[in-house]
FIDO-837218 format. One line per field, with one value per residue (C-alpha): x, y, z. Coordinates in Angstrom, 3 decimals. Layout:
% FIDO-837218
x	X / ...
y	Y / ...
z	Z / ...
% end
This chain:
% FIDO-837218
x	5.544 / 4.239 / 4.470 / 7.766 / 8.022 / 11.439 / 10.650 / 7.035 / 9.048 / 10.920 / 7.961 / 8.080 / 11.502 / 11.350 / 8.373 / 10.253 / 13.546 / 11.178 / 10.120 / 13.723 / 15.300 / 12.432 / 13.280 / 17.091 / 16.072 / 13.826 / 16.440 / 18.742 / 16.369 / 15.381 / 19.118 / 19.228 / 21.177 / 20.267 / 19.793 / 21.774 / 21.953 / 25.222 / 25.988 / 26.230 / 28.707 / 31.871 / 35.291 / 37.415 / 36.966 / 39.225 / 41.928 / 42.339 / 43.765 / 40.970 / 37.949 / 37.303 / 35.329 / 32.533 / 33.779 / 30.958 / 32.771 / 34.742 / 33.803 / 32.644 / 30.495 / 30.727 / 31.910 / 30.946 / 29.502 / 32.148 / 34.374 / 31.208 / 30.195 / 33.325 / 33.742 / 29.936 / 31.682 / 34.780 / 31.897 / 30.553 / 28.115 / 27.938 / 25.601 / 24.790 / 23.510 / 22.837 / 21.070 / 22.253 / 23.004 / 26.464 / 28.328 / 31.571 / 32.954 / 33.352 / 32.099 / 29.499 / 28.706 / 26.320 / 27.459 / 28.153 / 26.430 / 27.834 / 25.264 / 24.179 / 22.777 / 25.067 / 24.342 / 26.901 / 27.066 / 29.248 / 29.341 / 32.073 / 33.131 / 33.443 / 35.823 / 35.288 / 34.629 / 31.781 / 30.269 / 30.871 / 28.227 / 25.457 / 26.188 / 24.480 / 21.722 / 20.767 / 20.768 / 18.455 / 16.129 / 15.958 / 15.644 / 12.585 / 10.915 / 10.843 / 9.492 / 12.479 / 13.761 / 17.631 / 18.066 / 17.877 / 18.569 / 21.558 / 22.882 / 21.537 / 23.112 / 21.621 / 23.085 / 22.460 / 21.692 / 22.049 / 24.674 / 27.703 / 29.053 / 32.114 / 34.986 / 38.785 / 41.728 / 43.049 / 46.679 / 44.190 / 42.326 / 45.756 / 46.725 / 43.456 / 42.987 / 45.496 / 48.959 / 51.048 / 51.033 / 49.750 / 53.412 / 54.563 / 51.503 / 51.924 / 55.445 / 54.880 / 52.660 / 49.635 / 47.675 / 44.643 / 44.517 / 44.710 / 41.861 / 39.339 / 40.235 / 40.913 / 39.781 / 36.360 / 34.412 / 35.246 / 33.790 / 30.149 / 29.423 / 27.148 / 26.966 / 28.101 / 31.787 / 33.729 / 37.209 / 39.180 / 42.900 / 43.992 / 47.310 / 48.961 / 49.151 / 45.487 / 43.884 / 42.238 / 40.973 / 41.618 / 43.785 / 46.388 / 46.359 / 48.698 / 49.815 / 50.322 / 51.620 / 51.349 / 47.528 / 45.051 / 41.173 / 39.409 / 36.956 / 34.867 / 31.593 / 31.096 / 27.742 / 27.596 / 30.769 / 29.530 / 30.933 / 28.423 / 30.069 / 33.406 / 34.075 / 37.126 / 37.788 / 38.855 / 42.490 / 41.795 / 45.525 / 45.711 / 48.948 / 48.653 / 45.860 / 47.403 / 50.621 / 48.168 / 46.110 / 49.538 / 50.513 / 47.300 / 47.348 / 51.241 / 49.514 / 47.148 / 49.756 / 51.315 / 48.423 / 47.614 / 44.839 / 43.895 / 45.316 / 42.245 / 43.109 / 43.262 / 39.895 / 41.772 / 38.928 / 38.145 / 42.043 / 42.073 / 39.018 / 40.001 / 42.297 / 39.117 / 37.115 / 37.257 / 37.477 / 35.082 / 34.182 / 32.592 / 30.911 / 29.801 / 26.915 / 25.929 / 21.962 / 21.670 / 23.712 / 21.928 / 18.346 / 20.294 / 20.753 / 17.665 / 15.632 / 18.208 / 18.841 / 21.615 / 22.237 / 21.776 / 20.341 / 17.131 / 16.960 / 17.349 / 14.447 / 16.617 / 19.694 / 22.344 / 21.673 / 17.430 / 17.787
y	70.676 / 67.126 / 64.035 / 62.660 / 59.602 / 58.403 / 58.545 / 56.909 / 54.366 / 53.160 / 52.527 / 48.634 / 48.480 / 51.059 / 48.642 / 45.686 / 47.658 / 48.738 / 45.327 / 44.238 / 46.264 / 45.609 / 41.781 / 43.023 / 44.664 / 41.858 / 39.354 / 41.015 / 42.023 / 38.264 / 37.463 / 39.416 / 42.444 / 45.990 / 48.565 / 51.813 / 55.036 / 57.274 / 60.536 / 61.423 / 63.829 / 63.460 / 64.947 / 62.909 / 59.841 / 56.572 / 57.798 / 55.123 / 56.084 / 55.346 / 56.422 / 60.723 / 61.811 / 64.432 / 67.827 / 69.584 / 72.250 / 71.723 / 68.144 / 65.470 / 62.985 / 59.903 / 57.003 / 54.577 / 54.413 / 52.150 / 54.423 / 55.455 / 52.062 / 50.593 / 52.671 / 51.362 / 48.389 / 48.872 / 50.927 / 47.053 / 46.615 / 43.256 / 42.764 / 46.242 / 46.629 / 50.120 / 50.690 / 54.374 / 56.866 / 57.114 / 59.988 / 59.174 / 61.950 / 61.512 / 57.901 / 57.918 / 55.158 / 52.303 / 51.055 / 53.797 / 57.017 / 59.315 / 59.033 / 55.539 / 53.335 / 50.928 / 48.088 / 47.860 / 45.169 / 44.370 / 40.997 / 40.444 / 36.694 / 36.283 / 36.161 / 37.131 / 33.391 / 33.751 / 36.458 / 34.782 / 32.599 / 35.135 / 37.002 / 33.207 / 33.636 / 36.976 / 36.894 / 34.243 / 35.233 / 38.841 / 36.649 / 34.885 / 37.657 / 39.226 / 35.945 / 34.802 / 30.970 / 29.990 / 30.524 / 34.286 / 35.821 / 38.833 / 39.714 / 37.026 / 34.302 / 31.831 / 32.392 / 29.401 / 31.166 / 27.499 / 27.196 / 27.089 / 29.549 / 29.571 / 30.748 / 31.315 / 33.085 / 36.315 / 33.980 / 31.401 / 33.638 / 35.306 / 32.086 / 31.213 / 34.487 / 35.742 / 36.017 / 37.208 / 35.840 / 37.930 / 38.429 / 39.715 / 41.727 / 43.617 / 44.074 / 45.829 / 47.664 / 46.024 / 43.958 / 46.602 / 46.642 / 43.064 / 42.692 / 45.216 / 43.625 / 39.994 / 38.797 / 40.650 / 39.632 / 36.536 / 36.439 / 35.433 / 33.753 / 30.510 / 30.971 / 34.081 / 33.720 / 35.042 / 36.118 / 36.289 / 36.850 / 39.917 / 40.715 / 42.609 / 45.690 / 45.537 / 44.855 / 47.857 / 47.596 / 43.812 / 42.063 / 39.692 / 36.011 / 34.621 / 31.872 / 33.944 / 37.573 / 37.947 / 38.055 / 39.859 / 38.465 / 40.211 / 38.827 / 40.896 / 38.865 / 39.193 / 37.904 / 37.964 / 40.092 / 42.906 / 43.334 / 43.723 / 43.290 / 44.261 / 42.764 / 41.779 / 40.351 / 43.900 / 44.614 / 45.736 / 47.203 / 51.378 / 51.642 / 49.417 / 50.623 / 54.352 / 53.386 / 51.854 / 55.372 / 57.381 / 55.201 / 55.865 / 59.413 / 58.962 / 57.343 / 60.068 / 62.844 / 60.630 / 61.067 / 64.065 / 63.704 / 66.102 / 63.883 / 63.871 / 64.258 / 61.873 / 60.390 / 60.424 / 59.469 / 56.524 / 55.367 / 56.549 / 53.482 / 51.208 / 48.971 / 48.065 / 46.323 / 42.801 / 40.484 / 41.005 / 41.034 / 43.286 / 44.131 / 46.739 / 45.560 / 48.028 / 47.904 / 49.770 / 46.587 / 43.958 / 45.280 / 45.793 / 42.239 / 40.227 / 42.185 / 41.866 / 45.535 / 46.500 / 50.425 / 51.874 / 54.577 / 52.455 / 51.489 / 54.810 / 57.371 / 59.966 / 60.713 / 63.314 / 64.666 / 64.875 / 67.007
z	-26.471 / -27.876 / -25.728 / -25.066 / -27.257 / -26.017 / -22.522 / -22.800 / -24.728 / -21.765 / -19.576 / -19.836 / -18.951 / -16.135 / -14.667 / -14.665 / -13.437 / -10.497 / -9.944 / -9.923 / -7.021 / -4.980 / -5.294 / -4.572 / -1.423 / 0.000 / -0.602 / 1.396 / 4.417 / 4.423 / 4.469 / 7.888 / 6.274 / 7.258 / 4.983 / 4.938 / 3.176 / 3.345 / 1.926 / -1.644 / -0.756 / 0.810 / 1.529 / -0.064 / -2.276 / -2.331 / -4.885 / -8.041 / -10.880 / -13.524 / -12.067 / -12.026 / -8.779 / -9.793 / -7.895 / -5.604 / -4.420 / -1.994 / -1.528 / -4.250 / -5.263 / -4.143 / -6.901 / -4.406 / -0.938 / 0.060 / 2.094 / 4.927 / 4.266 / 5.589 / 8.380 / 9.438 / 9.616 / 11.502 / 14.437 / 14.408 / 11.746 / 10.260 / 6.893 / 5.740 / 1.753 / -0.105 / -3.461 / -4.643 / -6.565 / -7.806 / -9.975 / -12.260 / -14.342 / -18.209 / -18.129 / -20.844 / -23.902 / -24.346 / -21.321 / -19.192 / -17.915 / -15.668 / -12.989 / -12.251 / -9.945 / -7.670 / -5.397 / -2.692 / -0.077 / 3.173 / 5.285 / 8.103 / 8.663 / 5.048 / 2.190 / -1.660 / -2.349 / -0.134 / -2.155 / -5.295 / -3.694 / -2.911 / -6.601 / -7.840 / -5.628 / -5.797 / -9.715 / -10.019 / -6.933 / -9.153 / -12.793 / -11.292 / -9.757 / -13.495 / -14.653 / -16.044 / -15.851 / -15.351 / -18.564 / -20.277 / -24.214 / -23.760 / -27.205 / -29.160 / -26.850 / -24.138 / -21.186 / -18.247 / -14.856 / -13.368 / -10.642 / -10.506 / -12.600 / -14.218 / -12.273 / -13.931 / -12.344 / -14.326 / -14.577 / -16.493 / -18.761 / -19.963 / -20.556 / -22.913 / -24.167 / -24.485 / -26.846 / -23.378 / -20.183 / -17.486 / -15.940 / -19.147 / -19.871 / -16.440 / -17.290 / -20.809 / -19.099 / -21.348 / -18.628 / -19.196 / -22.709 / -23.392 / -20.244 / -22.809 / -26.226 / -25.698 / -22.149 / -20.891 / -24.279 / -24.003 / -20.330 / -19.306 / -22.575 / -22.144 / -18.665 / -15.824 / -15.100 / -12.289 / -13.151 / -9.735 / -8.235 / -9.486 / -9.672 / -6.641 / -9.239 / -9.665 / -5.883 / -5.895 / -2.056 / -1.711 / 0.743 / -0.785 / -0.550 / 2.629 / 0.446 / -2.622 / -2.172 / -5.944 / -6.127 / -3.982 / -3.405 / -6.029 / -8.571 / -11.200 / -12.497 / -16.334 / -18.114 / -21.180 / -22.096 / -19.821 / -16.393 / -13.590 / -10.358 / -8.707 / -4.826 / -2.807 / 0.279 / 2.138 / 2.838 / 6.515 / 7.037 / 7.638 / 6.799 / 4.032 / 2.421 / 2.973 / 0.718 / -1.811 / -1.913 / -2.335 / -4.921 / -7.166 / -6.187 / -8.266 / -10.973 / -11.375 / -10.990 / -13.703 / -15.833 / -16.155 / -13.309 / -10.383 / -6.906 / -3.747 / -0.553 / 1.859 / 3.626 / 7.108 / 9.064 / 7.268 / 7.383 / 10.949 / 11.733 / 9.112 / 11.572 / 13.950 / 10.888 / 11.586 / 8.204 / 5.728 / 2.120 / 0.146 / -3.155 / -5.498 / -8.348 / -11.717 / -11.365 / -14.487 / -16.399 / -14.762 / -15.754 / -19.212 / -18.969 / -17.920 / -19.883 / -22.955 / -23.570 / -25.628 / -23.876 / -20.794 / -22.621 / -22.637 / -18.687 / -16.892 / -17.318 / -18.170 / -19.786 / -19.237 / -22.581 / -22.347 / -19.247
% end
């Protein structure tokens, strides 16, 4: 067999992805966070109704580390980070790949607002340790690193993007189409944006806000069209966060979808976390970005279908 041409192809960007999360992981130790590794595979993962868990027999694959991570937490742990492996099933395109690398990180004391905060510094620590300036090129636009970013509330970006209003959207039952089609490209352009308080529908793991039961403390960070980062200020409530997991283990039953079990021992700890935040990055996007690449394809060594 001749040299592989694809794979030698990649070896500038696979440099400068190495040198990348090696400026993610000293920014955190010099914020004073420790770092962690969990298992891959677990019993149960945190039921939501779009994302498939990759079965191994009888356990699976973590999506995210966030479940062990959190119950680090609630045993006392205060700034814990994680760069790993994660598995999703049938998530594959330009922009996804079924196996892929996360960045995951937990602070107690703070709120999503204060990890809107560290998302600004940590991207342009990383941009200027790959000798890049404030501002970078990502699909043929200039995009200013400078902060602040741009923040806008998913009520506000329904009402600029959108034909609907976000009320009605949820009520046609349209909120995630309209969010793919009309309000993510939109997002990041110029400059990174943070899109933030989801509906109650869409919390995911977030708490909701005391002074508006409507939304819950969630924000998604876009850059250039391309989401990167998903975080919430954590809904810290066992009983509460058990009624949310039944409820997407309906919507999956709904769907068509297997239903998972229910990760017991995490619920079971859940009510000794003290208030936190928390956030999971796509390392695999943001070296797509800095380095303007336009697939993932072209940032991992290998892909699913060269193995």
């Amino acid at each position: 067999m001749g040299k592989n041409w694809r794979l030698a192809s990649r070896q500038k960007a696979l440099q400068q992805r190495a040198r990348l999360i090696q400026a993610m992981r000293r920014f955190f130790i010099e914020q004073g966070y420790l770092e962690v590794e969990t298992p891959y595979r677990i019993p149960a993962p945190a039921p939501e109704s779009h994302i498939d868990a990759v079965v191994s027999s009888p356990w699976f694959l973590h999506a995210s580390p966030e479940i062990c991570m959190k119950r680090m937490l609630a045993a006392g742990y205060e700034k814990i980070f994680q760069i790993c492996r994660c598995w999703r099933e049938g998530e594959r395109g330009s922009q996804h790949i079924p196996e892929f690398t996360l960045l995951e990180w937990y602070r107690s004391g703070c709120d999503y607002l204060g990890l809107m905060e560290e998302c600004e510094e940590l991207v342009n620590t990383i941009a200027s340790a790959v000798g890049l300036g404030e501002k970078i090129i990502y699909r043929n636009q200039e995009i200013d690193l400078a902060k602040p970013w741009e923040k806008i509330s998913v009520k506000e970006a329904f009402r600029c993007y959108s034909q609907i209003s976000m009320a009605e959207a949820l009520e046609r039952n349209l909120f995630d189409e309209i969010m793919v089609r009309d309000i993510e490209p939109r997002l990041g352009i110029g400059k990174p944006t943070f899109i933030y308080d989801y509906p109650a529908q869409r919390r995911a793991m977030a708490r909701l806000k005391q002074e508006d039961q409507a939304v819950s403390e969630r924000f998604e960070l876009y850059i250039g069209g391309l989401e990167l980062a998903n975080a919430f200020s954590e809904l810290i409530n066992a009983e509460e966060q058990r009624k949310h997991f039944l409820q997407e283990n309906i919507n999956r039953h709904t769907l068509g979808k297997p239903t998972y079990p229910m990760p017991e021992k995490f619920l079971a700890e859940l009510d000794n976390m003290s208030p936190s935040a928390g956030i999971a990055l796509g390392v695999d996007r943001l070296v797509m970005v800095l380095l303007n690449i336009a697939t993932i394809d072209e940032v991992v060594s290998f892909t699913p279908e060269e193995l």
